[in-house]
DODRENBA-66536 format. One record per residue (C-alpha): residue number from 0; chain; y, z, x. Coordinates in pm, 1 decimal, padded with zeros to 6 digits. Layout:
PT   k c        Y        Z        X
PT NUM A        Y        Z        X
...
REM end
This chain:
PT   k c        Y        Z        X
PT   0 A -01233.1 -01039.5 -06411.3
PT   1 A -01466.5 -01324.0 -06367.8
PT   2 A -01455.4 -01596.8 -06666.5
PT   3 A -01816.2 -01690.7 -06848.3
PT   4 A -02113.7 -01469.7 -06985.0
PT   5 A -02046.0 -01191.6 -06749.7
PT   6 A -01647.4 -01105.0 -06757.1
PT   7 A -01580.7 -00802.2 -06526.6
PT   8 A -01903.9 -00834.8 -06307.0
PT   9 A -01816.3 -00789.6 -05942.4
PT  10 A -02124.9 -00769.6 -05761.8
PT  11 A -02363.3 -01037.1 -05581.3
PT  12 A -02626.9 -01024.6 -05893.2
PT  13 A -02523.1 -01336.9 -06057.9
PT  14 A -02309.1 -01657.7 -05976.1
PT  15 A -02084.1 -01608.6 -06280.8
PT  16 A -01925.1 -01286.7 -06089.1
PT  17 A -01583.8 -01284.7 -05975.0
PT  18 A -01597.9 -01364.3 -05581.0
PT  19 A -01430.1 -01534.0 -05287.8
PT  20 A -01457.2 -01717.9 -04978.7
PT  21 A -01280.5 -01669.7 -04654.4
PT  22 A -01241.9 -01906.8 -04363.7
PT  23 A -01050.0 -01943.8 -04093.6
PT  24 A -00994.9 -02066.9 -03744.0
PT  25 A -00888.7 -02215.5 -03439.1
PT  26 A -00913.1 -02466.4 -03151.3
PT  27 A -00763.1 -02525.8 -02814.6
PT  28 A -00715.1 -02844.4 -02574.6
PT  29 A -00653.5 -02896.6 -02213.7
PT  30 A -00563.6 -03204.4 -02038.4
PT  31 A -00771.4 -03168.9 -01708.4
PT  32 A -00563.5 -03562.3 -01576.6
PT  33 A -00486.9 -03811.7 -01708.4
PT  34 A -00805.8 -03908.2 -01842.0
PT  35 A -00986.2 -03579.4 -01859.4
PT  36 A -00921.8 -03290.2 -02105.7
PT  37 A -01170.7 -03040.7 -02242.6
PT  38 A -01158.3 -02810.6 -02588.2
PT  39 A -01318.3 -02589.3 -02738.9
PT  40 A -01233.7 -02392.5 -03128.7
PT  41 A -01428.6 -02207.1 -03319.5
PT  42 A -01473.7 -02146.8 -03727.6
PT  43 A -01570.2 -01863.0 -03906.4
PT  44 A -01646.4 -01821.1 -04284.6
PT  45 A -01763.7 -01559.0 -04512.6
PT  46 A -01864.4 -01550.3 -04893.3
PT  47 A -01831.5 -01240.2 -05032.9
PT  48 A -01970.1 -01093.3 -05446.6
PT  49 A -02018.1 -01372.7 -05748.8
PT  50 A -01974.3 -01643.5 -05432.1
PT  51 A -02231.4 -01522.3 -05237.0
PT  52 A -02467.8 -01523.3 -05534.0
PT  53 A -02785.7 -01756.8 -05344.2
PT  54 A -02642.5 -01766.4 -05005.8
PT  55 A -02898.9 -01653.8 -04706.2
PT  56 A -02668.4 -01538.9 -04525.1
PT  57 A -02285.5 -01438.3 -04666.0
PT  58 A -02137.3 -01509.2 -04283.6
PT  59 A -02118.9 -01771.0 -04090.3
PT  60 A -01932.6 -01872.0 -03718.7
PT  61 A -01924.6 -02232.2 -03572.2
PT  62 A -01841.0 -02258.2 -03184.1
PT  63 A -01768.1 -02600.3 -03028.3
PT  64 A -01714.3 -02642.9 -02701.6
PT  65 A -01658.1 -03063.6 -02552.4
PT  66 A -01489.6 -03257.0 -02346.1
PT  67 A -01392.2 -03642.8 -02350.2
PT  68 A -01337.0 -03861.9 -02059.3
PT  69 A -01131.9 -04138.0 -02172.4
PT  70 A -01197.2 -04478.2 -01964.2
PT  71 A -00991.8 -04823.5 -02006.8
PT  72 A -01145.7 -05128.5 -01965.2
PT  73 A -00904.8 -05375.8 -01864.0
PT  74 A -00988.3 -05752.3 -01955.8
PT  75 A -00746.2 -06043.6 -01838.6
PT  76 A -00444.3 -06144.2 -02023.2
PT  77 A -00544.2 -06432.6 -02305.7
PT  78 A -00324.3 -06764.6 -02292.7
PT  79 A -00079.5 -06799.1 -02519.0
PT  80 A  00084.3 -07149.1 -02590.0
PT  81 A  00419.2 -07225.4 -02765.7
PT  82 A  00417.7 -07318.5 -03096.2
PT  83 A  00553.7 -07672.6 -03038.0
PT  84 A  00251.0 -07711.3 -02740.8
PT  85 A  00412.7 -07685.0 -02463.7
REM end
């Protein structure tokens, strides 16, 4: 039973219905070398009765898909000195 001006309303009609979101998903990584991997994951989410009051559309699925090269610049080593200057 949905709290407010409209308790037991189930349906889409108004925003004051009971309702729900769900959502889930997942992702996966591979490490190509050293310095290569790739992933990819996807997320999916859905708004269903009093939730889904003013959504365009009540389902919705985000793909990724990337991968990452990771490079190392080296520079040379700074100078340290002793405290005492030596």
């Amino acid at each position: 039973m949905a709290p407010g001006s409209r308790p037991g309303c189930s349906t889409i009609a108004h925003s004051t219905c009971s309702g729900g979101l769900d959502a889930f998903s997942f992702d996966a990584d591979y490490r190509f070398t050293k310095h290569f991997d790739a992933y990819l994951g996807a997320m999916y989410s859905g708004v269903h009765d009093g939730a889904a009051s003013g959504y365009l559309t009540t389902n919705n699925i985000n793909p990724t898909l990337a991968w990452r090269l990771q490079v190392l610049i080296s520079r040379p080593d700074t100078v340290r000195y002793n405290s005492d200057g030596d």
